[in-house]
C-alpha positions as CSV (number, residue, x, y, z in Angstrom):
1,X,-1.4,19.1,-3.2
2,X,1.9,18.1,-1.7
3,X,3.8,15.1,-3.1
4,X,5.5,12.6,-0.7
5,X,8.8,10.9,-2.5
6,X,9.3,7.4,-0.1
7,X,12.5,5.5,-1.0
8,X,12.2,2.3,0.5
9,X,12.8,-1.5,-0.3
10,X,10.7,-3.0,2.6
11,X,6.8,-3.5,1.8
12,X,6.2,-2.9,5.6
13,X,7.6,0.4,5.8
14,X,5.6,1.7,2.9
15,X,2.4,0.6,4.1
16,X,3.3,2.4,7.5
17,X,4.2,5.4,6.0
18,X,1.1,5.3,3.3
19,X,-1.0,4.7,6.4
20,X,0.4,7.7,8.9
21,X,0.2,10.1,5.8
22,X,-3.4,9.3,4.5
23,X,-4.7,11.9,6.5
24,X,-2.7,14.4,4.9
25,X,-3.6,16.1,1.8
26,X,-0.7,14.2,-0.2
27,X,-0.3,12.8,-3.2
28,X,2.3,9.4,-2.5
29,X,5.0,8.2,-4.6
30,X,6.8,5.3,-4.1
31,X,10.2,3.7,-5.4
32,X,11.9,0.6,-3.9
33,X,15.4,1.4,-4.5
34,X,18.2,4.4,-4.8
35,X,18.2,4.4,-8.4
36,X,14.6,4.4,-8.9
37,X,13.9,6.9,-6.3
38,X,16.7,9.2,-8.1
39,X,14.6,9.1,-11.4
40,X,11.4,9.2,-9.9
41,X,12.5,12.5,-7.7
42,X,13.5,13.7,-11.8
43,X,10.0,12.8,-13.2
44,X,8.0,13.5,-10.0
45,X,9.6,16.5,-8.2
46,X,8.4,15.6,-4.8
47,X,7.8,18.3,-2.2
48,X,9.6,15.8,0.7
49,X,11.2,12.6,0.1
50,X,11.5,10.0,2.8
51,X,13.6,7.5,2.9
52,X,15.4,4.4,4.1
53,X,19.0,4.5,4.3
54,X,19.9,0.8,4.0
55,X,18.4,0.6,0.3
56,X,19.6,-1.8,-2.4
57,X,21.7,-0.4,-5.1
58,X,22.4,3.2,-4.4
59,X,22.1,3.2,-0.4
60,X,20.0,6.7,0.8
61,X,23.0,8.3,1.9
62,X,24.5,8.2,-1.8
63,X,20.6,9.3,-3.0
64,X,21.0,12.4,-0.8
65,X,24.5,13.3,-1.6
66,X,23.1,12.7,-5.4
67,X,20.0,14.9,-4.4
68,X,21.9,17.7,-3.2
69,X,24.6,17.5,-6.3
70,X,21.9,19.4,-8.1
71,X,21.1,23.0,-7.3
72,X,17.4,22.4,-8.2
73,X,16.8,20.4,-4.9
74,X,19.1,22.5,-2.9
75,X,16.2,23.3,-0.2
76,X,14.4,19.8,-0.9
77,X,13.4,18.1,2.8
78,X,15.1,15.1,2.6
79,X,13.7,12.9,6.2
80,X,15.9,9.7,6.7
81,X,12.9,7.2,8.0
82,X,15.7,4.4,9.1
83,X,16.2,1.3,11.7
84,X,19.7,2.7,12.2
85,X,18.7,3.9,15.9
86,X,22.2,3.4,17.7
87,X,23.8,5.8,19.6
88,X,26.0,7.9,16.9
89,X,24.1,6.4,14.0
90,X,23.2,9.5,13.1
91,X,26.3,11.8,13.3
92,X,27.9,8.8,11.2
93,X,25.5,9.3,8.4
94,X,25.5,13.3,8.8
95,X,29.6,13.2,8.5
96,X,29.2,10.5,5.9
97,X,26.7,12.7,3.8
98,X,28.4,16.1,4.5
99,X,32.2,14.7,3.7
100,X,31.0,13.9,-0.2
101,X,28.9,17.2,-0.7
């Protein structure tokens, strides 16, 4: 069974995401913030992570630089699941992410 790693610290958005996966065999795991994600993603070893990029603490573009710092995770998907939806949001975060790796 595949495991589902979602980084996120708003209630709402894990209940969506619990709710669009439950027809999936999946086996959830949830943290609430960078930090926790990045221990849980350790412990866990998720087949996908999800995650929110305006997180307290270590913000999801850190987790993912931090994600692909180790050679283990190299070919982890790592799915940003954000509000950030304006125009060139997303080749900030891509330059952002790619600059630092």
């Amino acid at each position: 069974m595949a495991k589902v790693l979602v980084v996120d610290d708003d209630r709402a958005s894990h209940d969506l995401v619990r709710a669009i996966l439950k027809s999936l065999p999946c086996e959830i795991v949830e943290a609430s913030h960078g930090r926790q994600g990045l221990d849980l993603l350790r412990r866990e070893r998720p087949d996908l992570v999800l995650l929110d990029i305006d997180i307290p603490g270590m913000d999801g573009l850190e987790l993912v630089r931090k994600i692909r710092e180790d050679a283990a995770y190299a070919d982890l998907p790592v799915v940003a699941v954000t509000a950030f939806a304006m125009d060139g949001d997303r080749e900030k975060a891509m330059a952002r992410v790619s600059r630092h790796t």
